[in-house]
C-alpha positions in Angstrom: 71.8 55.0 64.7 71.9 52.0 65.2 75.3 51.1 65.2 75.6 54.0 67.6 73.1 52.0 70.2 75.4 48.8 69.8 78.6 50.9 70.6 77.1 52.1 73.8 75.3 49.1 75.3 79.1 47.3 74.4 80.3 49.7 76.1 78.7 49.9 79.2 79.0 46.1 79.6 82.7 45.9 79.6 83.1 49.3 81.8 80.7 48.4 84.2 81.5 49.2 87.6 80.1 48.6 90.5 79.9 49.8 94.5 80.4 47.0 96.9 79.7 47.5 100.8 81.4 45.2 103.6 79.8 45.5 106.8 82.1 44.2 109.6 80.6 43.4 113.1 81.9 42.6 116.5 83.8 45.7 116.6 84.6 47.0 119.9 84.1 50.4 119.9 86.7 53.5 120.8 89.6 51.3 119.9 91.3 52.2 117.0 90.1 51.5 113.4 88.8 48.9 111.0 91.0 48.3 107.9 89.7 46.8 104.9 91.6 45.4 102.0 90.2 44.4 99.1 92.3 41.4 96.2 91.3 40.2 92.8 93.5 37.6 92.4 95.2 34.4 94.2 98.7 35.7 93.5 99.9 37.9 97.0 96.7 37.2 98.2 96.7 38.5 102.2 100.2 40.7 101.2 99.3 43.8 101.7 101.1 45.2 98.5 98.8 43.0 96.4 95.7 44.7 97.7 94.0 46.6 94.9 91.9 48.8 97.2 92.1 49.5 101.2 89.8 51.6 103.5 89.8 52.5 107.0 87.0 53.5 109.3 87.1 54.6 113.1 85.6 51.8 114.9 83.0 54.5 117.2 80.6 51.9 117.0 80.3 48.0 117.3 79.4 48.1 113.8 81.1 49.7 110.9 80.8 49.8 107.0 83.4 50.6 104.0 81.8 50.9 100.5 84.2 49.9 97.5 83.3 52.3 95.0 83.5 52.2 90.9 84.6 47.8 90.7 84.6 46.3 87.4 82.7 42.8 86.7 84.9 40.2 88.5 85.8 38.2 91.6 87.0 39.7 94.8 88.0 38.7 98.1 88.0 40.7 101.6 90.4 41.1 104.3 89.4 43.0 107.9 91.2 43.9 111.1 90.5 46.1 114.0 93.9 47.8 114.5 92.7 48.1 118.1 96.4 49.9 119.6 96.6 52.2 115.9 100.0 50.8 114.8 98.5 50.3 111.1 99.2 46.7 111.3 97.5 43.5 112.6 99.3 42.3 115.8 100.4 38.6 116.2 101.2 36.0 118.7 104.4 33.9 118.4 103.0 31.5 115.8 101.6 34.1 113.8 97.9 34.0 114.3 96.5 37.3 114.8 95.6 39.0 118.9 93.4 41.9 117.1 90.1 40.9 115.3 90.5 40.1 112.1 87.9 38.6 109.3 87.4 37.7 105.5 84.9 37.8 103.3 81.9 34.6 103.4 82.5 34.8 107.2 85.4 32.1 106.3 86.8 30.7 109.9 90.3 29.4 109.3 90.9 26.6 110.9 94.8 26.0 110.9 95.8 28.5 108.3 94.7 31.4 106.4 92.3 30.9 103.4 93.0 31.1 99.8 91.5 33.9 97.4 88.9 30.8 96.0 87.8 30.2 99.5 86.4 33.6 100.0 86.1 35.1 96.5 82.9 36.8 95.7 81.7 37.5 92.0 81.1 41.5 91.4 78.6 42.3 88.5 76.1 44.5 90.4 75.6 46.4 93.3 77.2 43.8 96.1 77.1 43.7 99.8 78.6 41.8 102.0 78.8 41.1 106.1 82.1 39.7 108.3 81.6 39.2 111.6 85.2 39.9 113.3 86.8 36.9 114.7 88.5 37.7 118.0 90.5 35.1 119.8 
């Protein structure tokens, strides 16, 4: 019976999963939709095939919310736009920096270029919420 009770609690710690909201603000509403991405590693970090997760919400309100549903234990970083003209992609000027609102997890406000997955990681091993304001330039 015991062993049983061992087996289970083992168990549960190394399948744990968790839900993890992302609130985004600053949305302008009626345009288009919110994209979310979600990475676990530094490696393609910001390349969209490296995301391990994405959601998408109609932006109907200046506020919107994605949960990320059944995450193992682990560090995880967040990437937002509002795809305000629905071409599925975030629109750039000619050097690249982005004309929708875009976003990361821990609010990070790049300066020059884009962060790294360290710079806006966040460790996963409960329930987790999290807020981005959108930046819009």
């Amino acid at each position: 019976m015991i062993s049983l009770i061992i087996l289970v609690t083992v168990n549960s710690a190394l399948f744990a999963q968790h839900n993890f909201s992302v609130e985004v603000s600053g949305v302008e509403p009626g345009k288009g939709s919110v994209f979310f991405g979600l990475y676990d590693k530094d490696k393609g970090f910001l390349d969209n095939e490296s995301q391990i997760a994405i959601g998408k919400v109609k932006a109907t309100e200046n506020k919107v919310v994605y949960t990320f549903k059944n995450l193992p234990d682990g560090d995880y970083a967040i990437a937002v736009y509002q795809d305000l003209n629905n071409n599925g992609k975030c629109d750039r000027n000619m050097i690249g920096y982005p004309t929708e609102g875009f976003g990361f997890s821990k609010n990070y406000k790049p300066k020059l270029s884009a962060p790294n997955f360290d710079e806006v990681k966040i460790a996963i091993n409960q329930y987790a919420k999290t807020s981005i304001a959108l930046i819009v330039k």
